[in-house]
C-alpha positions in Angstrom: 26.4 -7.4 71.3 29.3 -9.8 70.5 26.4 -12.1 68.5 24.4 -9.1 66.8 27.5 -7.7 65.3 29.0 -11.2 63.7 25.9 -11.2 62.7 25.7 -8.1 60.8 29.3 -8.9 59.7 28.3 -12.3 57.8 24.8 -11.3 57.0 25.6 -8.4 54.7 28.3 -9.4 52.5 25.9 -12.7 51.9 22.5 -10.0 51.0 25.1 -8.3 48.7 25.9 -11.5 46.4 21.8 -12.8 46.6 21.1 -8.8 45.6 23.7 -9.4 42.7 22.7 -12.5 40.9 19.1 -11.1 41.1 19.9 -8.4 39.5 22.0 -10.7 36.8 18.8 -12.6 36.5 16.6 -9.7 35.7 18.8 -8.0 32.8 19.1 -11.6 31.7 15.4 -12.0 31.5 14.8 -8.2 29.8 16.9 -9.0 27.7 15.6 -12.3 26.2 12.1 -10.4 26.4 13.0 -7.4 24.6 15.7 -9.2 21.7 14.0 -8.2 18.3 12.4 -11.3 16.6 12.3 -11.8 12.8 9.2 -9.9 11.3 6.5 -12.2 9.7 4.6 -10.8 6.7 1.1 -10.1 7.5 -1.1 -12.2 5.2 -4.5 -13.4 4.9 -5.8 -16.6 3.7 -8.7 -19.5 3.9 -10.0 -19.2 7.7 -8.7 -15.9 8.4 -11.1 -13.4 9.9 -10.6 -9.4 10.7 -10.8 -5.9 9.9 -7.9 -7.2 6.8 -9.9 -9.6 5.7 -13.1 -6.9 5.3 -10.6 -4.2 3.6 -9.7 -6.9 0.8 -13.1 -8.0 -0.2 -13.9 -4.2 -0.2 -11.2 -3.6 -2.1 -12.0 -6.8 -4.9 -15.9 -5.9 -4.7 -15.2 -2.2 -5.7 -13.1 -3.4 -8.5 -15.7 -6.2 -9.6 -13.7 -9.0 -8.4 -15.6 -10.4 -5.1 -19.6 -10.6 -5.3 -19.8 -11.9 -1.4 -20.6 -9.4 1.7 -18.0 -7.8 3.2 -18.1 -10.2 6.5 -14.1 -10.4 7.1 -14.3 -13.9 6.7 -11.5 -15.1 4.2 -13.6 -18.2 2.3 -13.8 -20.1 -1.0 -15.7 -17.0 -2.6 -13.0 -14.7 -1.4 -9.8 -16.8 -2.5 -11.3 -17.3 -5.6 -11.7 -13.4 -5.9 -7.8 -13.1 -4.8 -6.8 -15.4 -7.4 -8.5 -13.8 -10.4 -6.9 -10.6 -9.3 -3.5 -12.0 -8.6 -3.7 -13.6 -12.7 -5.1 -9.8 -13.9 -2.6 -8.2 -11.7 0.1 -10.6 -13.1 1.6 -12.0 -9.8 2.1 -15.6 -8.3 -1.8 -17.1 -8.2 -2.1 -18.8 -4.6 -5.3 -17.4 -3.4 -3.7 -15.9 -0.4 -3.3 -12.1 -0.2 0.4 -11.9 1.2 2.6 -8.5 1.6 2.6 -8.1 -2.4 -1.2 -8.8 -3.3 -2.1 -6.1 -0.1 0.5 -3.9 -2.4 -1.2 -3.8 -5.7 -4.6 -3.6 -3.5 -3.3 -0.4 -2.1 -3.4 -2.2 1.0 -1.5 -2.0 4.2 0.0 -4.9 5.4 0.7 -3.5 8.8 4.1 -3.1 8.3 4.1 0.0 5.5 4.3 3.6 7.1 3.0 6.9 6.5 3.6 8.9 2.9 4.7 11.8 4.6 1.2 14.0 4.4 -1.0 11.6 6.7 -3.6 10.6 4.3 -1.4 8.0 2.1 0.0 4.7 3.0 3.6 3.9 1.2 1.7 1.3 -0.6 -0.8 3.8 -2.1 2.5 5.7 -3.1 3.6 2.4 -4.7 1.2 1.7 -6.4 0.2 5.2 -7.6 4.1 5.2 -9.3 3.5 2.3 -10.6 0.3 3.6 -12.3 2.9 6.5 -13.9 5.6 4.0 -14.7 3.0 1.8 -16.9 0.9 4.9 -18.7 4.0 7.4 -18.4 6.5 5.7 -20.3 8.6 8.2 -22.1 6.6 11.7 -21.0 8.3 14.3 -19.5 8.5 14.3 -15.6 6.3 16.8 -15.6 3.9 15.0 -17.7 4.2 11.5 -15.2 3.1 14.4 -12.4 0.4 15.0 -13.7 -1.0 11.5 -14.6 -0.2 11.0 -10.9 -2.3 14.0 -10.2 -5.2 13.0 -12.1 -5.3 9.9 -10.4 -5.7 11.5 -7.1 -8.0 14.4 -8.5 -10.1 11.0 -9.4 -10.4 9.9 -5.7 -11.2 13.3 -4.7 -13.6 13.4 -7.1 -17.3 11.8 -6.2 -18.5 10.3 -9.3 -15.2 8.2 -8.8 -14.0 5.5 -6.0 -13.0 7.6 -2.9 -9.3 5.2 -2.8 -5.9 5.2 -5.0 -6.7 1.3 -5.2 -10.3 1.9 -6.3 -9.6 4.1 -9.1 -6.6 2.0 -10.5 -8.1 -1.0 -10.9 -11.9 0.4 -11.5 -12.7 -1.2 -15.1 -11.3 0.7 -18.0 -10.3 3.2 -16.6 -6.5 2.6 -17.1 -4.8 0.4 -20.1 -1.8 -0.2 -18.8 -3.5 -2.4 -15.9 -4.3 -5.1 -18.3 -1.3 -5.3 -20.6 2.6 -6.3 -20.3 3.4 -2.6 -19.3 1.8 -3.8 -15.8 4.8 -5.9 -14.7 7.3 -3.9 -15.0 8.1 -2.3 -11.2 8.2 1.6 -10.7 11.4 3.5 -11.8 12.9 6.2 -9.4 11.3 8.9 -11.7 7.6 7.7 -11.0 8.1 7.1 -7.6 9.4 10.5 -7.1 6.2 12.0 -9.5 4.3 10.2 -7.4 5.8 11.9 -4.0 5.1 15.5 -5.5 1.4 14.4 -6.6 0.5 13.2 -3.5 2.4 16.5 -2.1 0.1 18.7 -3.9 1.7 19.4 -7.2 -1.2 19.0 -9.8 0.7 20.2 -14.0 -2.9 18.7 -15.1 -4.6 21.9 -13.5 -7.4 19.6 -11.8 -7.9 17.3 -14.8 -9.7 13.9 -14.4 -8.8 12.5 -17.6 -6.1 12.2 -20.0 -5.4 10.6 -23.9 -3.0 10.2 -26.4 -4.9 12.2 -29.3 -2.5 9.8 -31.9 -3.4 6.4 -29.7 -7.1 7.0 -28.7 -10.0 5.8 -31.2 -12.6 7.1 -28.3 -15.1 9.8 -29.4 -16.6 10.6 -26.4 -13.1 11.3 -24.6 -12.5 13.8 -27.0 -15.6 15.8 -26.3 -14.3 16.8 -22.8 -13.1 20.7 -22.3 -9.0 20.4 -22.6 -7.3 21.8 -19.8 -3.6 21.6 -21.0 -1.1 19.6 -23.2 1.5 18.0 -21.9 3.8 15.8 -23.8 1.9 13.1 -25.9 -1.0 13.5 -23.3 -4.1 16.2 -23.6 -5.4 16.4 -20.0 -9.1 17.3 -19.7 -12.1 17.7 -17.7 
């Protein structure tokens, strides 16, 4: 008995420290395994492959740039197709579709969330104010609405390409794509006009397009039944 309880006695106080230090070890360890590391922009580039790699060259073959299959495999035929969009777009020309190509794409890069109604990425929002910001440009807010709503009347519409991305960058369709107006990042205003188009808040009462009677020299766009006048801008069907 005498044996059994030093036993006991020195046994304890011993499984007490090992218990401790284990314990030490393990929030050690979860700690190191759960520290935040630094987040690396998504990009793709020569040799990538993946579901990315197929959105871009769906993307650049909508809008005329790629002329490959959509394989998501990232080759010569699609850098070259990145890089003629990148010099159109007016960005840095590498060939590789980083964080800010995937944003004038309309693209994800996996790190943009939600618009708030489910159906938009942040970047389609982006992109969609910077669509109001370039043909917008002194209209009234109600008026930079409405060319927002137009634009998504466009990809609800099915003679038109069924994305935000699609129907910016589909040929002709918008001035402002091609000239200086393009570089110039969205102002609070257009982002916000783009948050109530994409929130349901159409002024163009379901137009598709738009013109500047005093800036247009187009005959044909002047044949379609007006819906309303807003600003500088008739908005039409």
């Amino acid at each position: 008995m005498k044996k059994s309880t030093a036993f006991r006695r020195y046994l304890l106080p011993f499984l007490s420290v090992v218990c401790v230090c284990l314990i030490g070890v393990g929030i050690l360890y979860n700690t190191d395994a759960h520290r935040e590391t630094p987040a690396v922009p998504v990009l793709s580039k020569m040799g990538s492959r993946g579901e990315e790699v197929r959105q871009i060259q769906k993307v650049l073959k909508q809008e005329g740039y790629y002329h490959g299959s959509v394989d998501g495999i990232y080759g010569s035929n699609t850098r070259s197709a990145v890089r003629s969009f990148q010099k159109d777009v007016g960005i840095d020309v590498d060939g590789v579709a980083g964080p800010k190509t995937l944003l004038y794409l309309g693209l994800s890069s996996g790190s943009s969330g939600s618009s708030g109604n489910g159906q938009y990425s942040s970047n389609d929002v982006y992109l969609l104010a910077k669509v109001i910001a370039a043909e917008g440009r002194g209209e009234p807010y109600t008026g930079q609405v409405a060319i927002g709503a137009v634009v998504l009347n466009r990809v609800s519409h099915s003679s038109f390409p069924d994305s935000i991305a699609g129907v910016v960058y589909q040929p002709g369709a918008f001035s402002a794509v091609t000239d200086s107006n393009w570089k110039v990042e969205p102002t609070p205003d257009s982002k916000k006009a783009a948050r109530d188009a994409i929130n349901g808040w159409d002024p163009s009462g379901g137009a598709i397009y738009y013109y500047n009677p005093r800036k247009t020299s187009n005959k044909w766009i002047r044949t379609r039944p007006v819906v309303t006048t807003i600003g500088a801008h008739i908005f039409c069907k």
